[in-house]
C-alpha positions as CSV (number, residue, x, y, z in Angstrom):
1,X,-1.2,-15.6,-8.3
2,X,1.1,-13.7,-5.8
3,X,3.7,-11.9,-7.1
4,X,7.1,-11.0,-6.0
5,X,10.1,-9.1,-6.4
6,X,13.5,-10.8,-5.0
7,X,17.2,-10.6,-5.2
8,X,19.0,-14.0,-5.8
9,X,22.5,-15.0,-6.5
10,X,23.3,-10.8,-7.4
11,X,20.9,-10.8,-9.3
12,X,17.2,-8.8,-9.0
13,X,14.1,-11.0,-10.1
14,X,10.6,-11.7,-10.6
15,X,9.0,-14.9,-9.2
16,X,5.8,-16.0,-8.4
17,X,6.0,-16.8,-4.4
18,X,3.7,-19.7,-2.4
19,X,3.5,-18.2,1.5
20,X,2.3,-21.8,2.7
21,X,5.6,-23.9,1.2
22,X,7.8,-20.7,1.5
23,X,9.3,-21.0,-1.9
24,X,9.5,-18.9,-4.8
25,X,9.4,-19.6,-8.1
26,X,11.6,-17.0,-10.9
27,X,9.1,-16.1,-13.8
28,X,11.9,-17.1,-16.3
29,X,11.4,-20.6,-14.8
30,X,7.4,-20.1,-15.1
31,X,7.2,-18.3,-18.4
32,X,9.7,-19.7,-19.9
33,X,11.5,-16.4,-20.9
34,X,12.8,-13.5,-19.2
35,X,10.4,-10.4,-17.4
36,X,12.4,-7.0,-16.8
37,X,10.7,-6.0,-13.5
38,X,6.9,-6.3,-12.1
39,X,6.0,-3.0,-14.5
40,X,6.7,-5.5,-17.3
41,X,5.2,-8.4,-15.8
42,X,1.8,-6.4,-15.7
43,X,1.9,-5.0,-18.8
44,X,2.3,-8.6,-20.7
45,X,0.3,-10.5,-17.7
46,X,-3.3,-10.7,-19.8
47,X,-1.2,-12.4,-22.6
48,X,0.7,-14.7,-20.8
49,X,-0.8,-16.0,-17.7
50,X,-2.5,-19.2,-19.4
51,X,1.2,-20.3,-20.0
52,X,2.2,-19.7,-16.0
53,X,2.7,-23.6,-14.8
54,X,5.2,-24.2,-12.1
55,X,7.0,-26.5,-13.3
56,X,9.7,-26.6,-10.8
57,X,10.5,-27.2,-7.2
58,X,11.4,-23.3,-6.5
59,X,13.9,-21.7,-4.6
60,X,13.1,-21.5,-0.3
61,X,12.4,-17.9,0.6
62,X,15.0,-18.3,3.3
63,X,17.7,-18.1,0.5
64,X,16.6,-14.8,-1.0
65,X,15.9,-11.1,-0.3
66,X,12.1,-10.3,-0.7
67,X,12.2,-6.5,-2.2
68,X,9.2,-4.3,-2.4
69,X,6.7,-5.8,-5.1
70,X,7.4,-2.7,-7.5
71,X,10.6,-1.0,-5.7
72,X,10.3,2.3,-7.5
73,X,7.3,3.0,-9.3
74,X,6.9,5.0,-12.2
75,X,4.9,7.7,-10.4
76,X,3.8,9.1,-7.1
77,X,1.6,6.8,-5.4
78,X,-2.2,7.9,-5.7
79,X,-3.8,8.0,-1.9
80,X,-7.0,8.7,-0.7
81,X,-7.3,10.3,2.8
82,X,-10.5,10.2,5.1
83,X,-11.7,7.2,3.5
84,X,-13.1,5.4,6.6
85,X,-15.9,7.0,8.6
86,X,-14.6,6.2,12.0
87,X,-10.9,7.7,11.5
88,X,-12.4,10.5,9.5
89,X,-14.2,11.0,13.3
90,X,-11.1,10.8,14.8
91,X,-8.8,12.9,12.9
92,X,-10.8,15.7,13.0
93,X,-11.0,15.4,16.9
94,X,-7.2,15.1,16.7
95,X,-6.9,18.6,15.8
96,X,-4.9,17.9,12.9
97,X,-7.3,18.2,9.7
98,X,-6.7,21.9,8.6
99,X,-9.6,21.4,6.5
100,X,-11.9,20.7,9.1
101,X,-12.2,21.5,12.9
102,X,-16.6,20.6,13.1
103,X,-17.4,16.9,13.7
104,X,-20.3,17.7,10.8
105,X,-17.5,18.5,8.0
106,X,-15.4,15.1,9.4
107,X,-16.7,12.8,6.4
108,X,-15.7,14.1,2.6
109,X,-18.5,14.6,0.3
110,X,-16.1,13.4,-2.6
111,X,-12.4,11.6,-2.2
112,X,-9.4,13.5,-0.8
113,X,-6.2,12.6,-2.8
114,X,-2.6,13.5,-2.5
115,X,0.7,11.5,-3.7
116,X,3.6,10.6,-2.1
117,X,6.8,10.3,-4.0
118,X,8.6,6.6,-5.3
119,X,11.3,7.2,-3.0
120,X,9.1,6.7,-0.3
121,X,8.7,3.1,-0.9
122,X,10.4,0.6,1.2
123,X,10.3,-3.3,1.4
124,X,8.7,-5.4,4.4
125,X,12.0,-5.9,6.7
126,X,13.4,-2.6,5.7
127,X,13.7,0.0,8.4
128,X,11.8,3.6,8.0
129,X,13.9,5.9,9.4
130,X,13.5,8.0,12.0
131,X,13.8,12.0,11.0
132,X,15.5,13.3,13.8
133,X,15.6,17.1,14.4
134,X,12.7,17.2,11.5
135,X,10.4,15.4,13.0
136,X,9.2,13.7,16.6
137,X,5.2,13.0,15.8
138,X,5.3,10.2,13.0
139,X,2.2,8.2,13.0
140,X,1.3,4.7,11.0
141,X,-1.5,4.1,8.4
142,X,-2.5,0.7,7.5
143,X,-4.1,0.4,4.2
144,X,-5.1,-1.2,1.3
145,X,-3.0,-0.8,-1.8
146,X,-4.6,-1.0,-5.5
147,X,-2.5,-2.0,-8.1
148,X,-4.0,-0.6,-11.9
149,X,-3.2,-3.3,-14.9
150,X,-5.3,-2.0,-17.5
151,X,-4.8,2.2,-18.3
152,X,-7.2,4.6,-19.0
153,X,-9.0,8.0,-19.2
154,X,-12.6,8.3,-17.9
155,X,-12.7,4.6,-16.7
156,X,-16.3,4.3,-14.9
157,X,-17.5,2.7,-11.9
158,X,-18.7,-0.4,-14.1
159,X,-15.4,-1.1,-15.6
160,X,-13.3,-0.1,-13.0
161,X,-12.5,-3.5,-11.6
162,X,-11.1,-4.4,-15.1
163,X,-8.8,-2.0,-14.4
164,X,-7.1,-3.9,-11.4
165,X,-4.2,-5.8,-11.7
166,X,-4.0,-6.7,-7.7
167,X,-3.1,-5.5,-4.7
168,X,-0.7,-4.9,-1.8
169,X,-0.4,-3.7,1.7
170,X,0.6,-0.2,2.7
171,X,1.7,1.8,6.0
172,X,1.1,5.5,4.4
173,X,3.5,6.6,7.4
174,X,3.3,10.3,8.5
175,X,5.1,13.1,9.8
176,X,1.3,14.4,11.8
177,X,3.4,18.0,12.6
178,X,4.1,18.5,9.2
179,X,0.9,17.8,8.5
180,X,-0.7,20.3,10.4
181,X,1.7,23.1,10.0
182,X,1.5,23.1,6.2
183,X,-1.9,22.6,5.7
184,X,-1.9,20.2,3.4
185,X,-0.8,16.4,3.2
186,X,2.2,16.1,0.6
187,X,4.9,17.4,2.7
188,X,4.0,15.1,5.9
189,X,3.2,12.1,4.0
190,X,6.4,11.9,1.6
191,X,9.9,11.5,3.7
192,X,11.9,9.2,2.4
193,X,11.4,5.2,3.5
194,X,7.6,6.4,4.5
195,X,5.9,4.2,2.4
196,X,6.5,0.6,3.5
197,X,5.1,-2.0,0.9
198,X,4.9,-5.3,0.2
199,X,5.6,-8.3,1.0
200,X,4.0,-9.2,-2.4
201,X,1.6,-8.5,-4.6
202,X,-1.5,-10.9,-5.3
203,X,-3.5,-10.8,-8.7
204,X,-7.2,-9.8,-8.5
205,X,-8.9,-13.2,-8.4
206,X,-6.9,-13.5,-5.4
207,X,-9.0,-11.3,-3.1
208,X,-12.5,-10.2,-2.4
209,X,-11.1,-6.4,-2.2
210,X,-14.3,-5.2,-1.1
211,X,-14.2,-6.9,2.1
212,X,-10.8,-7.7,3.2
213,X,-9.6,-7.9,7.3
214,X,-7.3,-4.9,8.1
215,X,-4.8,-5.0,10.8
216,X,-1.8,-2.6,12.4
217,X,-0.3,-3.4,15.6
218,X,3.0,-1.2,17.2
219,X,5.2,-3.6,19.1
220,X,2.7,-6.3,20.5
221,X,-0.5,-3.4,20.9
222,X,-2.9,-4.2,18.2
223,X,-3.9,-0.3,17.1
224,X,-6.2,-1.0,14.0
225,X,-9.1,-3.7,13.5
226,X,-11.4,-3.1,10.4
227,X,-12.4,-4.2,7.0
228,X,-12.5,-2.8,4.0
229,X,-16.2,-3.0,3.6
230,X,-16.3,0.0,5.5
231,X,-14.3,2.4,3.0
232,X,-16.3,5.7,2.3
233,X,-15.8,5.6,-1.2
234,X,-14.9,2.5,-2.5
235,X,-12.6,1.1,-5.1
236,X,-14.7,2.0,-8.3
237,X,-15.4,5.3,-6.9
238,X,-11.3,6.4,-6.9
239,X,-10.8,5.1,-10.0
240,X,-13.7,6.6,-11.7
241,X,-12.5,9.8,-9.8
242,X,-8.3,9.6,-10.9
243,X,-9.4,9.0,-14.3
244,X,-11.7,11.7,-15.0
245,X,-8.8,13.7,-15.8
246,X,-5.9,11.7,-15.1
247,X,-4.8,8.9,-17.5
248,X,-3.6,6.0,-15.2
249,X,-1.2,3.7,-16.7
250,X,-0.2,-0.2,-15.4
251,X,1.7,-0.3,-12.2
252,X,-0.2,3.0,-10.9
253,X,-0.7,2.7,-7.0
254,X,-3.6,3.9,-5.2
255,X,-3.2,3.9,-1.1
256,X,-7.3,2.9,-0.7
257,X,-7.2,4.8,2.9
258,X,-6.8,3.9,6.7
259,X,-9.4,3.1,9.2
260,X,-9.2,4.1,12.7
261,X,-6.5,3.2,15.7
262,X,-3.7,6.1,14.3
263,X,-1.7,7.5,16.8
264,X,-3.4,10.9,16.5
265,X,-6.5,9.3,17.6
266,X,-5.6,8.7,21.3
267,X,-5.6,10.8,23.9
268,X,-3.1,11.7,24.3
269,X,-1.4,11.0,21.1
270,X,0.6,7.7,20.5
271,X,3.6,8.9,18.5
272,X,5.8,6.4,17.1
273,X,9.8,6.1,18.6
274,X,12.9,4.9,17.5
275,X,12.7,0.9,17.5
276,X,8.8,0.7,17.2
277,X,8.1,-2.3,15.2
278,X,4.7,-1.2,12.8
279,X,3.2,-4.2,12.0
280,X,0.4,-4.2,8.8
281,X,-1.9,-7.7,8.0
282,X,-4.5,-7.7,5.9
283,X,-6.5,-11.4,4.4
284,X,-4.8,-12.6,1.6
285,X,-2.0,-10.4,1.2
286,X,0.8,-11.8,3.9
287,X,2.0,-9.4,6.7
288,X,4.4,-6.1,6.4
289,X,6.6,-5.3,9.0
290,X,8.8,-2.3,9.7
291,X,10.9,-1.2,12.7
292,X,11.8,2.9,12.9
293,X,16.0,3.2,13.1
């Protein structure tokens, strides 16, 4: 099922969501009772998604407000930079990887993680804004987002996928100056409205994760082209590697990585400006798309 979160009649709800008819359906209507927020939803889904029917005609899409799938999540968003081999290439050409100038230290020998705050997250439609006199090199990420249902220490590779809940897209936007100056990622990577997400978020039967279409065009110029086959370390690998130490909970977020295209990677750099639209498809997840105000 694909999940969303929408605002209807005042009021901020649940609902499973069909993309083809363009309706929604509210999960009080498909449960039968009442779910909080998605955090609840996927905490109880196991238990009650053999009583999901839809047994109604839904409301059309055109008469609510799509939010992001989880507007504020519980904790900073898990992401995993370097992840493809081509933009690992590329960003270390940029110049802007402190932790590596030499094209033979571009690809990780184990995953790169760093968070970004909840107050990052913004809803497809939403504008990211624009941090004038802070910033004037923001760049785009597209990227797969993993959504953990199942917690857990020391989850392995095996089990991993039992883990999953769904997933989502991501733009893991970035301030690139920041980036570089501080020598690390958190700073760059967490402005607020810099984590665009959405437009909803599909179960894990939905989607062959492991080889998923990735997309990201600015304005009309289609930047990024890859699939998700071609991570470095895949899905079972970062979760294996979050929970050797870290106990993830349901509704964690991990930002998978981005493949090549950034604005870093051409020559010379292709910065985003005010009123760039950044446009994020990948298969089976719907389309996300921001504009910088």
């Amino acid at each position: 099922m694909k999940f969303v979160t929408f605002q209807y009649e005042g009021r901020r709800k649940i609902g499973v969501i069909d993309p083809d008819t363009q309706r929604v359906w509210p999960i009080e209507s498909v449960l039968g009772g009442p779910v909080r927020d998605m955090l609840d939803l996927i905490r109880r889904y196991d238990a009650a998604k053999g009583e999901m029917t839809l047994g109604s005609v839904g409301i059309p899409l055109a008469d609510v407000r799509v939010d992001a799938p989880i507007p504020r999540p519980d904790r900073n968003i898990f992401c995993v930079g370097k992840n493809y081999h081509d933009h690992a290439h590329e960003f270390t050409r940029s110049g802007f990887d402190a932790g590596s100038k030499l094209a033979a230290d571009a690809i990780p020998e184990a995953p790169i993680f760093f968070t970004k705050p909840p107050e990052t997250v913004i809803a497809n439609g939403d504008p990211i804004r624009y941090p004038h006199g802070v910033s004037d090199s923001l760049d785009y990420e597209a990227e797969l987002g993993v959504v953990i249902g199942k917690g857990g220490r020391g989850i392995t590779k095996a089990e991993a996928y039992d883990h999953v809940f769904g997933y989502v897209i991501i733009n893991d936007m970035t301030a690139r100056d920041w980036q570089s100056r501080h020598k690390q990622w958190f700073l760059g990577k967490s402005f607020d409205t810099f984590c665009p997400m959405g437009p909803w978020l599909a179960t894990a039967d939905e989607v062959d994760a492991a080889n998923l279409g990735l997309r990201c065009w600015v304005n009309n110029e289609l930047r990024q082209n890859a699939n998700t086959r071609d991570l470095i370390f895949d899905i079972p690998t970062m979760i294996e590697t979050l929970s050797a130490g870290i106990t993830l909970y349901p509704g964690d977020i991990i930002a998978t990585g981005t493949p090549a295209g950034v604005g870093i990677g051409f020559n010379p750099p292709k910065f985003l400006q005010p009123g760039d639209r950044v446009t994020v498809e990948i298969d089976g997840l719907g389309r996300l798309s921001n504009v910088l105000d």
